[in-house]
N, C-alpha and C positions, 0 to 999 in steps of 0.2 A: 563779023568777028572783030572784037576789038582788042588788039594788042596792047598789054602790061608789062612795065619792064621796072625793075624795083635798082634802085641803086644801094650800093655795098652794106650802107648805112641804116637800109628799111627790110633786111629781110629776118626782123624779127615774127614770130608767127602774128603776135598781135597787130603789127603793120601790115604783113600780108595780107591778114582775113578785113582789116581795115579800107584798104585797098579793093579789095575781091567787092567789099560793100559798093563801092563806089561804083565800079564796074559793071553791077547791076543795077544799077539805077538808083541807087542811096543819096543822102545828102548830110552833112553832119548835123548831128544832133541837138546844137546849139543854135544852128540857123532856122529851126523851127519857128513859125510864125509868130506863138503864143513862149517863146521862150525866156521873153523879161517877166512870166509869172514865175519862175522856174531861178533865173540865174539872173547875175546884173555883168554887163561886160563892162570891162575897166578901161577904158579905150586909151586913156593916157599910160598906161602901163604897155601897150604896142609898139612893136617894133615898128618902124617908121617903114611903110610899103607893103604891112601886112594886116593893115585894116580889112581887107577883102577877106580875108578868112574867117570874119565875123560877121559877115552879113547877114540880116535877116529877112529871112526868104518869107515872097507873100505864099498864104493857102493855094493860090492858082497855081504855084510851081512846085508844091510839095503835097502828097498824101500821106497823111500821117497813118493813114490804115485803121481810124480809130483805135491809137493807141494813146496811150498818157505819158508828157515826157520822160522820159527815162537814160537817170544819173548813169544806169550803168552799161548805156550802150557801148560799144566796141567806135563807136560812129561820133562819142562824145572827145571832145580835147580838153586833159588835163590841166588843174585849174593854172600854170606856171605859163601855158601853149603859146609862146611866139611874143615872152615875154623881153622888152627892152631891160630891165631891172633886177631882174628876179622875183617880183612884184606878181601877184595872182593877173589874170588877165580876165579871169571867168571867178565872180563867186556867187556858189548857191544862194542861196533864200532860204533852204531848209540846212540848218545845223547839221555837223558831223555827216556829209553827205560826201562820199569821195567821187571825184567824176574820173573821167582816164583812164579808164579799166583797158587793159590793152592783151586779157589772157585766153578771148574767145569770146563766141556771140553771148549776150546778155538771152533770157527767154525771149523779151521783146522783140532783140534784133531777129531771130528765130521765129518768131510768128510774123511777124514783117515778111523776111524773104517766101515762108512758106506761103503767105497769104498773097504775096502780088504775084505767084507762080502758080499757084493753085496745086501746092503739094500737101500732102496728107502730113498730117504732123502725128500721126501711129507708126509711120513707116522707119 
């Protein structure tokens, strides 16, 4: 069993279910291997000590589930995420694309969990 404890500041639903990702084995959506096809990270825009949250993760630690990235994971961080500036930290590649969605799973993130659980997704 793995204990989660949200502080005062995180228990919006979009954090919660955010979190809940994590907990089952998720990784954020930006640290995707193939994700400089997708996004460019702004790394002088980073708060100093918070480089780590952009890391990007090889294929050997992440299964993407055969899926295609996707802006609008619950798992993705808003393009502002951990900005020293107020400066984007994360910008797309593809125009008018909002990342940060924080109001429940995207379908992706939904066929993700269903799929590494092996739950029907008619149920």
């Amino acid at each position: 069993m793995q204990q989660m404890s949200l502080a005062s500041g995180c228990v919006h639903k979009g954090t919660i279910i955010h979190e809940f990702m994590h907990a089952v084995g998720f990784f954020h959506e930006q640290a995707r291997a193939d994700r400089d096809n997708y996004i460019t990270i702004l790394h002088e825009n980073i708060l100093p000590g918070l480089e780590d949250q952009f890391y990007k993760r090889p294929l050997t630690e992440i299964d993407h589930l055969g899926t295609l990235y996707d802006y609008s994971s619950v798992m993705h961080y808003p393009s502002t995420a951990f900005s020293r500036n107020g400066r984007p930290t994360i910008q797309t590649k593809q125009a008018g694309v909002t990342i940060g969605h924080r109001s429940g799973l995207s379908p992706t993130d939904a066929y993700k969990i269903n799929t590494l659980y092996g739950c029907s997704t008619s149920e």
